[in-house]
N, C-alpha and C positions, 0 to 999 in steps of 0.2 A: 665413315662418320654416321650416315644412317642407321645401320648396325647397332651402334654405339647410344644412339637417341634413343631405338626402338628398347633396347634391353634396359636402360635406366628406366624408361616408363614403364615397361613392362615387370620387371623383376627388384628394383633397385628402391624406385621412389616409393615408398610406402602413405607420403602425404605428402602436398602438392604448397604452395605458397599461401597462406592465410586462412591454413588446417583444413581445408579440401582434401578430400579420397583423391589418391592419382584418378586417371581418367582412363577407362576402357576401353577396349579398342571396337569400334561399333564402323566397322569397314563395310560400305555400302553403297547403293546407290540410290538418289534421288530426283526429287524435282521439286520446283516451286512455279506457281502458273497464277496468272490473274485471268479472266473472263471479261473481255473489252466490252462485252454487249450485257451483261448480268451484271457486271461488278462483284459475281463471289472469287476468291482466292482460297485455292487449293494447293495442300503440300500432299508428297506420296513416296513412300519408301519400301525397298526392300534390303533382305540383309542374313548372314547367315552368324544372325546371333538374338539370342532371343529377348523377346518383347523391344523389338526394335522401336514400336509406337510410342514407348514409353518416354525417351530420351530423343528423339531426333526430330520429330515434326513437330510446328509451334505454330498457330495462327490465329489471327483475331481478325473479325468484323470490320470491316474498316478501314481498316489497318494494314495489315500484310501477312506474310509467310514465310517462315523461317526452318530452315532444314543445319542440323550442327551434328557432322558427325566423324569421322576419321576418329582420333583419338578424343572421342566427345568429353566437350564439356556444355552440360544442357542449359546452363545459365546463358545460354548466348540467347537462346529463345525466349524467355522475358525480358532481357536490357534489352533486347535490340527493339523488341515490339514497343515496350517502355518508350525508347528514344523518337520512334517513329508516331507512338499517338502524341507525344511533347511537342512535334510538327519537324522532326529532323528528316532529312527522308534516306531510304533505305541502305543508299551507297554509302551517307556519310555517316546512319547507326552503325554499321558494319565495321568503317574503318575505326572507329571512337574503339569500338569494344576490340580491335583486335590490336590498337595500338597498347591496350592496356593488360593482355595476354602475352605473358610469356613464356608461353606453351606454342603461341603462334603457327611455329613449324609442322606442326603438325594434326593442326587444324583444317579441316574445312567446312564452311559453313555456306549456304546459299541463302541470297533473302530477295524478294520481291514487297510492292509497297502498293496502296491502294489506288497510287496516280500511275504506278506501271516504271518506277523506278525500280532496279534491279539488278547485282550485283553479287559477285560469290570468289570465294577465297580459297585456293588449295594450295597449304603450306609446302616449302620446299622438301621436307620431310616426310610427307604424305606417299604413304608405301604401293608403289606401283603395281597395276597402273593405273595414277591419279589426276582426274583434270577437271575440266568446266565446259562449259557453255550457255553462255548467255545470251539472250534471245529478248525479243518486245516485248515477250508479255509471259517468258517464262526463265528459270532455269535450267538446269540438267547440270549433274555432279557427280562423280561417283570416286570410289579409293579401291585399293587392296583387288583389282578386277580380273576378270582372265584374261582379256583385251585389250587394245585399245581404241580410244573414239569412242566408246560405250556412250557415252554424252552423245556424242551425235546425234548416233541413232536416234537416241530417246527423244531427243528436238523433233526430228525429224516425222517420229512418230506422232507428238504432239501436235505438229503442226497440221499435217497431212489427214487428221482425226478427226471427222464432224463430232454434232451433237453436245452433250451437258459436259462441264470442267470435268467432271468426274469419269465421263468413257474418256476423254482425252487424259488423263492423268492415268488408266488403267493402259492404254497403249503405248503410254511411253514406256511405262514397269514391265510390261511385256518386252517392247523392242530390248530395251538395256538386258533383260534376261537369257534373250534371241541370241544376242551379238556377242555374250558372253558372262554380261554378269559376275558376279561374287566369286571370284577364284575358287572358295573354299567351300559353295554350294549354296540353295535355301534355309530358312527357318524359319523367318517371320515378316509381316509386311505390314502395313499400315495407312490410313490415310486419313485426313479431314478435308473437309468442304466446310467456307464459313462465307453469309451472306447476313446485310447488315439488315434484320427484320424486323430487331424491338430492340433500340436502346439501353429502355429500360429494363429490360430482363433478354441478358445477355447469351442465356442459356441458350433462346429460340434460333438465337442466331449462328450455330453449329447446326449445319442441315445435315451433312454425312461426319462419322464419327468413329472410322470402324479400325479394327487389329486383329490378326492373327498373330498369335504368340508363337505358338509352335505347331508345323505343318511343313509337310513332305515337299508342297507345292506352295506354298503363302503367295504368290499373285493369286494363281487359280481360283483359292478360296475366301481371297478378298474379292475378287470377282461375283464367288457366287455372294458372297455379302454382300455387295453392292446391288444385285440384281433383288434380292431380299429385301434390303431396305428401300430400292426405290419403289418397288410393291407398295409395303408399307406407307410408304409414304402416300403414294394414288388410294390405299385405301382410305388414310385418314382424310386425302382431298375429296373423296366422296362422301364422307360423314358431315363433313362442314359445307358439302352441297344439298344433300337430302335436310339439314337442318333449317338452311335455309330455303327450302320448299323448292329447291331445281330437280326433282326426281330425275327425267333422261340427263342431266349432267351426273348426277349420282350410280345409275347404272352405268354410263361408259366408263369412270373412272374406277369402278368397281369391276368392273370385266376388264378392264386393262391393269390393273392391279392381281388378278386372280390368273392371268394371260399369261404375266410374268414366269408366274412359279402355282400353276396347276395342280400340283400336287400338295400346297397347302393346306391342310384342316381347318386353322384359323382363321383366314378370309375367305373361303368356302363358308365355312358357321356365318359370319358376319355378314357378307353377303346375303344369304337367306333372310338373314335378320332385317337387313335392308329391303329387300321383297318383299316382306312379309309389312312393313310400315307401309309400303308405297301399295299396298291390296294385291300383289302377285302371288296367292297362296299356295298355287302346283310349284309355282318355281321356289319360293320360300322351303317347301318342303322336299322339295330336289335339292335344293344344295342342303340342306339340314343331314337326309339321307346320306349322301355322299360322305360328310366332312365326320359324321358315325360313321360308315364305312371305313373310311383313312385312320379315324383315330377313334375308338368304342365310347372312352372318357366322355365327348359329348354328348352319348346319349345319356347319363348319369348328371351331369352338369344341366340340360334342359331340361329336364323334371323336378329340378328346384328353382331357375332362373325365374326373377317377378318381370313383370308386366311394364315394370319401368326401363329395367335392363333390355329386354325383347319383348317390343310390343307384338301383340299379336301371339305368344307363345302357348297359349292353351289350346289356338286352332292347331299350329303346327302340331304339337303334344297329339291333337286324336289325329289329327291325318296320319301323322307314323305310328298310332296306335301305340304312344307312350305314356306310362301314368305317370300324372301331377305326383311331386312328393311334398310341395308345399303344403 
């Protein structure tokens, strides 16, 4: 009988009930997680089919996180959010949208809500080996695996994991990879972090937002993505320190930021830039040196930068003995 299901979707159905593409097969594995002490909600996936971020992870502010994948269909990712800000909560979005799925079988979908409701579905046709596990404050899912209990693990990982949603959402995608993973190998992985910051401008409130499409290793280098954008991120919480005149809050977050990932150019320059406003002129001109060293561009770049952009840039300019081209 499975057989029989897999080949109609895959080879047979050409268009699905109410002129819908059949549905791809995006065989993977996941997670869905809330953060009891933060209240952000994070989903994370990997998968050996490309642009897996595209179709399978769904979250919103507030609200929850929703993972849709086996023989996905990605509308389950805004009805079910849909249902959930309407005030349904996540187990009964889920059942609604799957009683109205006649694909069902071979579906699976995991969802978590922003009270810590949570709940997940692997159809009876879900091509081995396919399961769940459902936990307080998170999911774990996977299909199509080399294993079994790949869920587990991933729990287990999650659980067992200090620190931000986001390193615990990276060791689960690790453990599931560990333990066996995607039968059929990597390609791509994915992840978001959503935390409720500004209402009204919904955007701010996506902190992490990352994908690897195609890659030999896609945790890995969602990984190093993730270590990149947390950088980033401590740089800009240095910018919005030094604005507000905390200069030593601005330098540690800036040295922890640049700590990250060392061998940046860009928060190297920045950094400097930052020295050079707070009156550190050797140090301004130390990192300036260096981030030309790493990458040449910026000595071409600070020879026309104004005085608004980097204050302080015509001292820098003759200390490295570079000319103004303004």
């Amino acid at each position: 009988m499975r057989r029989i299901v897999w080949l109609a979707l895959l080879l047979v159905v050409p268009i699905v009930a109410g002129g819908s593409p059949a549905p791809h097969l995006c065989a993977t594995f996941s997670i869905v997680a809330r953060d009891t002490t933060t209240g952000e909600i994070g989903v994370a996936v990997q998968s050996h089919w490309f642009s897996v971020g595209s179709d399978v992870p769904w979250a919103e502010a507030g609200v929850g996180a929703v993972a849709t994948q086996s023989f996905v269909e990605a509308a389950y990712g805004p009805k079910i959010l849909a249902r959930i800000r309407a005030g349904e909560s996540a187990t009964a979005a889920l059942v609604k949208e799957l009683d109205a799925d006649t694909l069902r079988a071979v579906r699976q979908v995991l969802v978590i809500d922003s009270k810590g409701n949570s709940g997940a579905h692997t159809g009876e046709e879900c091509i081995p080996y396919a399961g769940h596990h459902v936990a307080r404050d998170h999911v774990c899912a996977g299909n199509l695996l080399a294993a079994d209990r790949v869920w587990d693990r991933m729990s287990e990982a999650f659980d067992s994991t200090k620190g931000a949603i986001g390193e615990r959402l990276l060791a689960a995608l690790e453990a599931g990879q560990q333990a066996g993973g995607d039968s059929r190998g990597m390609q791509s992985a994915a992840m978001i972090v959503v935390r409720e910051i500004d209402p009204a401008r919904p955007w701010k409130n996506r902190v992490v937002d990352l994908r690897v499409e195609d890659h030999p290793q896609p945790i890995s280098e969602l990984r190093r993505l993730y270590t990149i954008q947390q950088a980033y991120t401590l740089a800009d919480e240095g910018d919005n320190a030094f604005a507000r005149k905390d200069y030593a809050e601005a330098q540690r977050l800036y040295n922890a930021s640049v700590q990250l990932v060392p061998l940046n150019d860009e928060l190297i320059f920045w950094r400097g830039s930052m020295k050079m406003g707070i009156g550190d002129e050797e140090g301004a001109a130390t990192d300036v040196r260096e981030a030309i060293r790493l990458n040449p561009r910026w000595k071409i770049l600070i020879a026309r930068l104004p005085e608004t952009i980097f204050p302080g840039v015509e001292t820098v300019c003759k200390h490295l003995a570079i000319e103004r081209t303004r």
